[in-house]
C-alpha positions as CSV (number, residue, x, y, z in Angstrom):
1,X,-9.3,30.0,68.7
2,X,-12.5,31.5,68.3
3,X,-14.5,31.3,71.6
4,X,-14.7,35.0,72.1
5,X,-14.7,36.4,68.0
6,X,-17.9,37.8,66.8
7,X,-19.6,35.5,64.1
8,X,-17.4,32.5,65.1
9,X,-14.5,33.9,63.6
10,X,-11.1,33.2,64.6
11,X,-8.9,35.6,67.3
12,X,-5.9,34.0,67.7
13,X,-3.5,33.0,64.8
14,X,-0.6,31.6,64.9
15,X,2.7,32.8,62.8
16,X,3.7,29.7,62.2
17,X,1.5,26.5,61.5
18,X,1.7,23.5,64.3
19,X,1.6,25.9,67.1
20,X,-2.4,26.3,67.1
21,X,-2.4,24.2,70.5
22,X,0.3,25.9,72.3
23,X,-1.5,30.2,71.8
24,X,-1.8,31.4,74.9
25,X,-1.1,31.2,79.0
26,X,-3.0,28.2,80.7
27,X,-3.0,29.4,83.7
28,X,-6.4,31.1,84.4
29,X,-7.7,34.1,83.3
30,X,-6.5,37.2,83.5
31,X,-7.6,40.4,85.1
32,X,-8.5,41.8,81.7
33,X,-10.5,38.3,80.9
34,X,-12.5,38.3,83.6
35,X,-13.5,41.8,83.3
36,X,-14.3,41.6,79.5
37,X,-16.4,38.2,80.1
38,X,-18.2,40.4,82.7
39,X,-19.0,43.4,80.3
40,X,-20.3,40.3,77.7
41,X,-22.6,39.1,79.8
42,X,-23.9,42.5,81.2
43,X,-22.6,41.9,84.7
44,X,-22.9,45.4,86.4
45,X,-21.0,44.6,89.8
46,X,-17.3,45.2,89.7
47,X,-15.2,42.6,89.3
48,X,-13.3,41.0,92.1
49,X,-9.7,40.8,91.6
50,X,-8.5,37.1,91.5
51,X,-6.7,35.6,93.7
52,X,-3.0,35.5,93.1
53,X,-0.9,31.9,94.2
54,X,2.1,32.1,92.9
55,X,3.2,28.7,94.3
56,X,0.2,27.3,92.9
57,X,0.9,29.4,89.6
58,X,4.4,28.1,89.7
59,X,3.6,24.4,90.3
60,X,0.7,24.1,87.9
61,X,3.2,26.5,85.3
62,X,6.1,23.6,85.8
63,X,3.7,20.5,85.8
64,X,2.4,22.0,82.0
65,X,6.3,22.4,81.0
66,X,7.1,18.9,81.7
67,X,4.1,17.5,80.1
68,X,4.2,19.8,76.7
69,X,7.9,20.3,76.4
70,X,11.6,18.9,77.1
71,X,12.2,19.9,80.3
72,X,16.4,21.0,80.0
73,X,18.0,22.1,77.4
74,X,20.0,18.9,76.7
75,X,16.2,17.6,75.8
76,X,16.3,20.3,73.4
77,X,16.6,17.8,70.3
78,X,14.2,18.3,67.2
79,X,13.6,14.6,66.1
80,X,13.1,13.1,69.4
81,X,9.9,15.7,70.1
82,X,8.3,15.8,67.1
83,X,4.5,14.6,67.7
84,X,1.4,15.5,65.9
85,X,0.8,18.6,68.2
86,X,4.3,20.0,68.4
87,X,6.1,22.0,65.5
88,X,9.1,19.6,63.5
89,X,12.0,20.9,66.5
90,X,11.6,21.9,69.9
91,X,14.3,24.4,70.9
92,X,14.5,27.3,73.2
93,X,14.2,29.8,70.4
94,X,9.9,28.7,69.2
95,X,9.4,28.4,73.1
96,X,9.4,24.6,73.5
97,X,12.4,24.0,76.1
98,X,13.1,26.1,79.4
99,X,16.6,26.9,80.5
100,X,17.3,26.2,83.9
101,X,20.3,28.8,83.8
102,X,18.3,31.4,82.9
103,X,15.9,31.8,85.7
């Protein structure tokens, strides 16, 4: 990604190849974001703090799990996820498949 480097370089890069769609939370921004984008664009107010939902976090958080991952960990099965955007297996241990038990 490259929407906030300087020259139109890149910020974020992956580890791995295939996970350039999956780098970072989709939530929102953060705190920090909001203040930075202020200091870019020379706002000289303080920043409100944003809002916090966390059922809203959590239902928009689930609804983004079920669309770009298997959902349990029986889904868990590298040939039956593989698509263009996803790396060759989604497991629990590259971040693909959420564990029920664990949370």
């Amino acid at each position: 990604a490259n929407t906030f480097g300087k020259d139109g370089k890149v910020t974020l890069l992956p580890n791995q190849d295939g996970f350039e769609g999956y780098l970072g939370q989709r939530m929102g921004f953060s705190q920090l974001d909001v203040e930075q984008i202020g200091e870019m664009y020379g706002c000289k107010d303080k920043v409100t703090p944003l809002v916090q939902n966390k059922e809203l976090s959590q239902q928009l958080a689930h609804e983004a799990e079920v669309q770009h991952a298997p959902f349990t960990k029986q889904d868990c099965i590298c040939s039956a996820h593989k698509t263009d955007q996803t790396p060759k297996c989604a497991t629990p241990a590259n971040g693909y498949c959420c564990d029920p038990e664990s949370g």
